[in-house]
N, C-alpha and C positions, 0 to 999 in steps of 0.2 A: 706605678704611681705609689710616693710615700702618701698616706692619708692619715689625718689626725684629727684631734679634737683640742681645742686651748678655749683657756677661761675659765672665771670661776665655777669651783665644785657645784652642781645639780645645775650650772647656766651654760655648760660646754655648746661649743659653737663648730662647726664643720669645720675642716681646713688640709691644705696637702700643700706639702713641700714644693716650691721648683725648682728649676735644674741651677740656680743658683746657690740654693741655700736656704731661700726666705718661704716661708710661710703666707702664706695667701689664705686669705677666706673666701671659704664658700658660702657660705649663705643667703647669694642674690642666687644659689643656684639648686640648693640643695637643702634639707631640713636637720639632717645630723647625716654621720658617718652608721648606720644601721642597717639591719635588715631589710628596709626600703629602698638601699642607697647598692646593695653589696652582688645584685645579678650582672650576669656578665653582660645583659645589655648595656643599665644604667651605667657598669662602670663603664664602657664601648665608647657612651656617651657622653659620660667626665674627663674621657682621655681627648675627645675632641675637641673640648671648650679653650678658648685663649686665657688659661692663667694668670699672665703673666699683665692681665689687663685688670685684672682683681687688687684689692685692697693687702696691701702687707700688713701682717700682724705683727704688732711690737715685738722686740726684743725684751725676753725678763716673763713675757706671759706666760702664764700656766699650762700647760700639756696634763689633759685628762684624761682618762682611760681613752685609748683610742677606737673602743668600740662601745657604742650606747646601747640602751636597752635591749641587754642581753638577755636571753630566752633561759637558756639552759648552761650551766659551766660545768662540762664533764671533764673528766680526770683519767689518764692512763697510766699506772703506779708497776712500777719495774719494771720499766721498760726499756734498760739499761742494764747487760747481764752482771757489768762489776756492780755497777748500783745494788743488785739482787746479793750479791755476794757479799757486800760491808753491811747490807741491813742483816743479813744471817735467815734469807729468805730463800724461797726455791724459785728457781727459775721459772716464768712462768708459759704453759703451753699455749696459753689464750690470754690476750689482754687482761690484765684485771682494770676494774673501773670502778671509779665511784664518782662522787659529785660534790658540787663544791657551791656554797651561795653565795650569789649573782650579790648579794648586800657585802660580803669580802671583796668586790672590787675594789680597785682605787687607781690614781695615776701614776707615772714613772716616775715622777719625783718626788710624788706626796712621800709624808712621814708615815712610819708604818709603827702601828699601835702593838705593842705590847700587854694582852690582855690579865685583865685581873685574876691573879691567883696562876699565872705563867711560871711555870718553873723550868722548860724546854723548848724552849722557842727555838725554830727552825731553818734554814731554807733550804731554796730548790729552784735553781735555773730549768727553764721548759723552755721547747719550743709548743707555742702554739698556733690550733689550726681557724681559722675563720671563715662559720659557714657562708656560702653565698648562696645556695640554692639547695632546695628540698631535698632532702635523703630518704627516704624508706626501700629499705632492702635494695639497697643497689648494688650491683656487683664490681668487685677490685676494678677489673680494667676501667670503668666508667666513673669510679669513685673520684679521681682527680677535677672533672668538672664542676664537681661539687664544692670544691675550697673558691672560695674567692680570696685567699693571700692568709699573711702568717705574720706573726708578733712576737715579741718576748712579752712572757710571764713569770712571775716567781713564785711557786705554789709553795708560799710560808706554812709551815705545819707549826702545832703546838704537840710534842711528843707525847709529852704525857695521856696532855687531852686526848688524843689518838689514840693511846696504846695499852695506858693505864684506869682509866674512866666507864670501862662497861663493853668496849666495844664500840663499833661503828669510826669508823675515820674522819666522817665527815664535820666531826664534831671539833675535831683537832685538826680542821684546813680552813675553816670556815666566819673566823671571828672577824669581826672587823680589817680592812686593808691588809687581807691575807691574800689578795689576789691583783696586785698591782701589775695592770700591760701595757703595752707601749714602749717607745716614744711612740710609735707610728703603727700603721696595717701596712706592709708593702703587698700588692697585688700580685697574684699569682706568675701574671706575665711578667714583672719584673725581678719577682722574688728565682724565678728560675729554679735549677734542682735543687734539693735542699737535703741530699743525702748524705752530704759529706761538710758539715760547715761546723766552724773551731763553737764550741758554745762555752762557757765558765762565768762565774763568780768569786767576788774577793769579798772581805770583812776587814775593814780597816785597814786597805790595800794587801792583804794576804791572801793571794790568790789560792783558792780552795777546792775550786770544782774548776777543769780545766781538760774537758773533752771534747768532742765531734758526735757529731748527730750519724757520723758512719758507723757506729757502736749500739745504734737501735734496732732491737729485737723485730717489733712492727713498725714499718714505714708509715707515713701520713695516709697515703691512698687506703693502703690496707687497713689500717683505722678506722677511717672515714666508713671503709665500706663495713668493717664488723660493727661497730655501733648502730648503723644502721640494720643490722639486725635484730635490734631487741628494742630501739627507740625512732624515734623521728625527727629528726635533726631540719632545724628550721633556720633560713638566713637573719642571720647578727649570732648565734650560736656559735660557741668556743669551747675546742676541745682541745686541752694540757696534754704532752706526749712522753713525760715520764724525764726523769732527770739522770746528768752522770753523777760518777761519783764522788764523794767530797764533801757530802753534808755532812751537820754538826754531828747527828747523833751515830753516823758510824767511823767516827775519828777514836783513836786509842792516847788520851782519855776524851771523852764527847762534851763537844764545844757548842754552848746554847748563845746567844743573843741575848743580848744586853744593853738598854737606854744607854743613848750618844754613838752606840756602836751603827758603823756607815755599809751600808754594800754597795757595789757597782757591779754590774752583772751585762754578758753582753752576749749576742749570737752575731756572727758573720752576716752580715748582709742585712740585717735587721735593727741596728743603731746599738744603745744601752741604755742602764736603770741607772741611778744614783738614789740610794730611799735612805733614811736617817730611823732608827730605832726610837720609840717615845714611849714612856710608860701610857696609861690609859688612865684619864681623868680618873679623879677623887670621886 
């Protein structure tokens, strides 16, 4: 199942794709696309329902994050060995991770805010993981039941902010619509394997970052389960799995983000982004 959320920003309303094209709501059936919605009964349960008996959602309407109140947004940073190699970083033996605030969501086609006093604005095609069910300490081979399906995200960094400012990363991932996902959640049973799919992003149709998720250090499973060793991962819960290569700031000379500048960003199987660059209110 594709699953989504359309309508206006903080009024998002359920909804999933059918095998036509059109968008249907759910809402005589379901409360949001969340943590309530994302176990593998309930979705068991969504797959059963006649869709196609539902309301179609206009043409033109808004697609909003397509996961609602998110618990926790974790982050897995080089997780891409050329990635590792253009930032001038060391490979890494274990995940690194850090975290990103659930307030930097936004939807695939909202505008993405360029924050005051920005001098490196960034991006970062991800794939990402959506929990569906409890994790603590669970081990690899079990770890897969624990996704309920996958998204594109852009985990936009501010360089500087990041790198230049004291320390901590999170400070320089974290501003406003630095975390736009969607179109959709495809569900794990449809989303299929996800080891080897084309992922990239463009800027102003320059395709920039243009690799395969086959080039991932740690797979999703194994993810899933290492996180699960230091925290507790609860369903609507979203974890970033690290990008390829091709960002601004490890181009020779580094190319930052700039008001009116476009990206389109996509993963195989998982739709695309279209977000428009805006400086950030006076």
């Amino acid at each position: 199942m594709k699953l989504l959320r359309h309508g206006d920003q903080g009024n998002e309303r359920p909804g999933i794709m059918d095998q036509d094209g059109h968008i249907r709501d759910l809402s005589s059936l379901i409360n949001d696309i969340d943590g309530t919605t994302l176990s593998d009964e309930k979705l068991a349960w969504l797959r059963g329902q006649d869709v196609a008996s539902l309301p179609i959602v206009p043409n033109g309407t808004r697609l909003g994050p397509c996961v609602g109140n998110v618990g926790d947004f974790i982050c897995v940073g080089l997780n891409y060995e050329d990635h590792a190699r253009e930032a001038n970083l060391p490979i890494p033996e274990e995940p690194v991770m850090f975290m990103k605030a659930t307030s930097a969501i936004s939807g695939p086609y909202d505008d993405v805010i360029r924050p005051r006093g920005s001098e490196k604005m960034d991006w970062e095609v991800e794939l990402a993981i959506v929990v569906g069910k409890r994790a603590a300490y669970v081990p690899e081979e079990r770890a897969e039941e624990h996704i309920a399906g996958y998204c594109i995200a852009n985990d936009l960094s501010e360089r500087a902010f990041q790198f230049e400012r004291g320390g901590q990363w999170d400070k320089g991932k974290s501003c406003n619509t630095f975390a736009p996902i969607g179109p959709w959640l495809v569900t794990r049973d449809e989303a299929g394997d996800m080891s080897d799919r084309a992922i990239w992003l463009a800027v102003n149709g320059h395709r920039y970052q243009d690799g395969t998720t086959a080039y991932m250090i740690f797979r999703p499973a194994f993810i899933v389960h290492y996180v699960s060793q230091f925290m507790t991962l609860v369903p609507g819960d979203i974890v970033i799995t690290g990008t390829p290569p091709g960002v601004g700031f490890g181009l020779t000379p580094p190319v930052y983000l700039q008001p009116g500048d476009v990206m389109t960003l996509g993963i195989e199987g998982l739709g695309e982004q279209r977000t428009t660059v805006i400086d950030a209110p006076a």
